[in-house]
C-alpha positions in Angstrom: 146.2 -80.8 -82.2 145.8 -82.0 -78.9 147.5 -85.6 -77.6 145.7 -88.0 -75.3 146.2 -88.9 -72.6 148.1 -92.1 -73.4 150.6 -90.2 -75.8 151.1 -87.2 -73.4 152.3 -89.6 -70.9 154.0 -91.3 -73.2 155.9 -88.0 -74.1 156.8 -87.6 -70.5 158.8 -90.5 -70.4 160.5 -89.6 -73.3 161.2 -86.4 -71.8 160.3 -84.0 -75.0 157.5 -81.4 -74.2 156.4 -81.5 -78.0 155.5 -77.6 -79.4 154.2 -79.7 -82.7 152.4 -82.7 -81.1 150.8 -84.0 -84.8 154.6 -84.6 -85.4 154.6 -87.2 -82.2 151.2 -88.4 -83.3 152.5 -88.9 -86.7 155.8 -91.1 -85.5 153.6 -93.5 -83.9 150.9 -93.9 -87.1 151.8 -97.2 -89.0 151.3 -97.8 -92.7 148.4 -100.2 -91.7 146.6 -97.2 -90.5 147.6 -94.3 -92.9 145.2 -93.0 -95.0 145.5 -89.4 -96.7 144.5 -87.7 -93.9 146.7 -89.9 -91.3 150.1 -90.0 -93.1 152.1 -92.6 -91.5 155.9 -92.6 -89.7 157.9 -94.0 -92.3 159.4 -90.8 -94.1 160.0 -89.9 -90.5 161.6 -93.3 -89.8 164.4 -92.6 -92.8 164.8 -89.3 -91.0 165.4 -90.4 -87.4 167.5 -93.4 -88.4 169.9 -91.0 -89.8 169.8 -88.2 -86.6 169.8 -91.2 -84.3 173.8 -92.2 -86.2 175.2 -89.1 -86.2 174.5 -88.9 -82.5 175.8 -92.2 -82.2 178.8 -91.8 -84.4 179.9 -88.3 -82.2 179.2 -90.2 -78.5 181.0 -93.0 -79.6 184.1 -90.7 -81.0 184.0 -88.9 -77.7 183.7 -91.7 -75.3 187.2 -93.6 -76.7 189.4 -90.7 -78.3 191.7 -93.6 -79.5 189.6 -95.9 -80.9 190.2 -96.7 -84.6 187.6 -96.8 -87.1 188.0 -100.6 -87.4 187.2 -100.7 -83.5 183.9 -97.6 -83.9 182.3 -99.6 -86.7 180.8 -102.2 -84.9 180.2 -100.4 -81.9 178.1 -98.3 -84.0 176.4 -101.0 -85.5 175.5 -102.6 -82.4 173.9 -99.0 -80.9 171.7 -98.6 -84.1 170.7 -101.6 -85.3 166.8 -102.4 -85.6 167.1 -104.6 -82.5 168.7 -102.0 -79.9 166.2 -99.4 -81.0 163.5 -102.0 -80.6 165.0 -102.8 -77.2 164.8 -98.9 -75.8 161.5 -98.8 -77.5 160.0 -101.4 -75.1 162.0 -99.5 -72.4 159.9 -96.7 -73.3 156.8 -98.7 -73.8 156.4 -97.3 -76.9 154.2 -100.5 -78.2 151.3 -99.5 -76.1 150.8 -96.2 -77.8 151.5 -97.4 -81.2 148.2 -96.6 -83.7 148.1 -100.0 -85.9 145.2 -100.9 -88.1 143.4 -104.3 -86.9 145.4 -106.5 -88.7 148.7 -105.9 -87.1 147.1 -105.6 -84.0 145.7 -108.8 -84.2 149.3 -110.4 -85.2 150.9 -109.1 -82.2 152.0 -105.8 -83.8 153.0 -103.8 -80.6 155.6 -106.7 -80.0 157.0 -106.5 -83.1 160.4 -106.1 -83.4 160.5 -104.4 -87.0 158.1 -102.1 -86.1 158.6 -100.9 -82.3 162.9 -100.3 -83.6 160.7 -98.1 -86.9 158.7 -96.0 -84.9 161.5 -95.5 -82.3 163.5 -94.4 -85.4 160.3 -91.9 -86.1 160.1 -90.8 -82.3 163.6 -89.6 -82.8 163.0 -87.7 -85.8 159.7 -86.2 -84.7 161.7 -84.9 -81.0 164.3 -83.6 -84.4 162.2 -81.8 -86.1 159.9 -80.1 -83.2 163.0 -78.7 -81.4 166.3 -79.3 -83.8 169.4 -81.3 -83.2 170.5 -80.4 -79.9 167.0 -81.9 -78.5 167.0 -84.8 -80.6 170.7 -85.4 -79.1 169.7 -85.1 -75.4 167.0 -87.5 -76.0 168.6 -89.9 -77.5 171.3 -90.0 -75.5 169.5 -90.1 -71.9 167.5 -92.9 -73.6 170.6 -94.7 -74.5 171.8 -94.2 -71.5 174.9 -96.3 -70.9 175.0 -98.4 -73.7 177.5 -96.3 -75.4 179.9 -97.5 -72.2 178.6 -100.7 -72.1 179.0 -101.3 -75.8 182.1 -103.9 -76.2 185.3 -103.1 -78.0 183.9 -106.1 -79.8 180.9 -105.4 -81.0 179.7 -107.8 -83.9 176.4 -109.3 -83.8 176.7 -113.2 -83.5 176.8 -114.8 -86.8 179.1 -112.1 -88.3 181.7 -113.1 -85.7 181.0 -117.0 -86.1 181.1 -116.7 -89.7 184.5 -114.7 -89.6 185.8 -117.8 -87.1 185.0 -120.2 -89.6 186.7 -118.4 -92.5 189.6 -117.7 -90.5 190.3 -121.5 -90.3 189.6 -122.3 -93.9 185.9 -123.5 -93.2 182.6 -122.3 -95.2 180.0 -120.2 -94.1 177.9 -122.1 -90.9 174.7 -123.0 -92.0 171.5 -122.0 -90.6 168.2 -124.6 -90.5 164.6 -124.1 -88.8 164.0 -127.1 -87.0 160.2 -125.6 -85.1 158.3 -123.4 -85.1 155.4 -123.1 -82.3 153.0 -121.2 -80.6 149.9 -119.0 -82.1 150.3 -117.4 -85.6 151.0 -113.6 -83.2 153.5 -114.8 -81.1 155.2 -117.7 -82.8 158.4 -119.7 -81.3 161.0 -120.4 -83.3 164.0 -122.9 -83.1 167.0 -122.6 -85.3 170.1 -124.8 -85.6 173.5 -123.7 -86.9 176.2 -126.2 -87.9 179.7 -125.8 -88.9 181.0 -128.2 -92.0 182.9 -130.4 -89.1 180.1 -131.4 -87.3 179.5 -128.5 -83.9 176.3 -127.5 -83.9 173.7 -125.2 -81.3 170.0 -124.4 -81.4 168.4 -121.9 -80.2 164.6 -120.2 -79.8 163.6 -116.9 -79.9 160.0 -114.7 -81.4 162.0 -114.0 -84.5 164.1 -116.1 -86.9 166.6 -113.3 -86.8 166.9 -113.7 -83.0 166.9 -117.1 -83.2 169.5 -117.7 -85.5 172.2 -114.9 -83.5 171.2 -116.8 -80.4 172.7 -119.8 -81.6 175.3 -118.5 -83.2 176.6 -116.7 -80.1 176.0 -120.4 -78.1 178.6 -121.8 -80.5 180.8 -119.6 -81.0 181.3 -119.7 -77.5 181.4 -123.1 -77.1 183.9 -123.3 -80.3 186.2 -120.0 -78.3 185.9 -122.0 -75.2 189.8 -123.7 -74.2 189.8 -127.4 -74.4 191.9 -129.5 -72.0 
């Protein structure tokens, strides 16, 4: 098999010269495209999600020797989630090359989160099994780049961390309430509100609720960690 011209240049940014390149063809087939003759990237998803932690888990052990595992967890977390991979993924511009049956295209599929972070997760599993571990490493890690320094000692997403402020004062769990949502059905807007049981609350917008919601979680938990005179 022979990639165009779009996915050949595509596999020069991500910096893999594929000896298999139906494997690279396959990692960027969604489901809403499959058909038995065009198997789609979600076996190779499970595999790359899995190649892409161990990396993770070993640059993380050798970048802070003394860390404890209480410390590497969320640091770990934070490097594999959906959302980071999503985030390299446009890096990469991995949407553009993306093969998506109409329906997803015309829902604003290439900017999906959920899918760009899956078929980054496939990408990393195809580079895995065309050349083995030690290729799948280098790739992952140049397209990481620094995040692995950057990540914070601290490295809970948002809501975990305001949820675990709130418990350690004896309060419930915030609460988190849709308030709006705009724009067209592919690119929709939405605007959350959190609220703590005495009263604080943020709001935030985002493309996702998901997004949304951390946003303003991490707007008030900031504004709650914030010294008062």
């Amino acid at each position: 098999m022979k990639l165009s011209a779009e996915h050949r240049a595509f596999a020069a940014r991500l910096g893999h010269d594929f000896r298999r390149p139906e494997l690279l063809v396959r990692a960027l087939t969604h489901a809403s495209i499959a058909s038995p003759t065009r198997p789609d990237n979600q076996r190779l998803e499970f595999l790359g999600d899995r190649v892409l932690g161990l990396v993770m888990a070993e640059a993380l052990l050798m970048a802070d020797r003394a860390a404890t595992e209480g410390q590497l967890a969320p640091r770990f977390n934070a490097l594999v989630r959906k959302e980071t991979c999503a985030e390299v993924a446009r890096d990469l511009g991995l949407g553009e090359v993306l093969r998506l049956g109409r329906s997803e295209m015309l829902t604003g599929g290439r900017r999906k989160e959920a899918l760009l972070g899956d078929a980054m997760e496939a990408v990393i599993a195809a580079v895995y099994r065309d050349a083995g571990f030690e290729a799948a490493r280098a790739v992952v890690l140049t397209l990481w780049g620094d995040r692995v320094r950057r990540v914070k000692a601290d490295a809970r997403d948002p809501k975990t961390a305001l949820q675990e402020w709130a418990q350690a004062r004896g309060l419930p769990p915030p609460a988190y309430t849709e308030i709006a949502r705009d724009g067209p059905a592919h690119q929709p807007l939405f605007t959350i509100a959190v609220q703590l049981t005495t009263g604080e609350t943020e709001q935030a917008q985002a493309g996702s609720k998901r997004a949304a919601e951390q946003a303003a979680a991490r707007a008030l938990l900031t504004r709650m960690e914030k010294p008062h005179d």
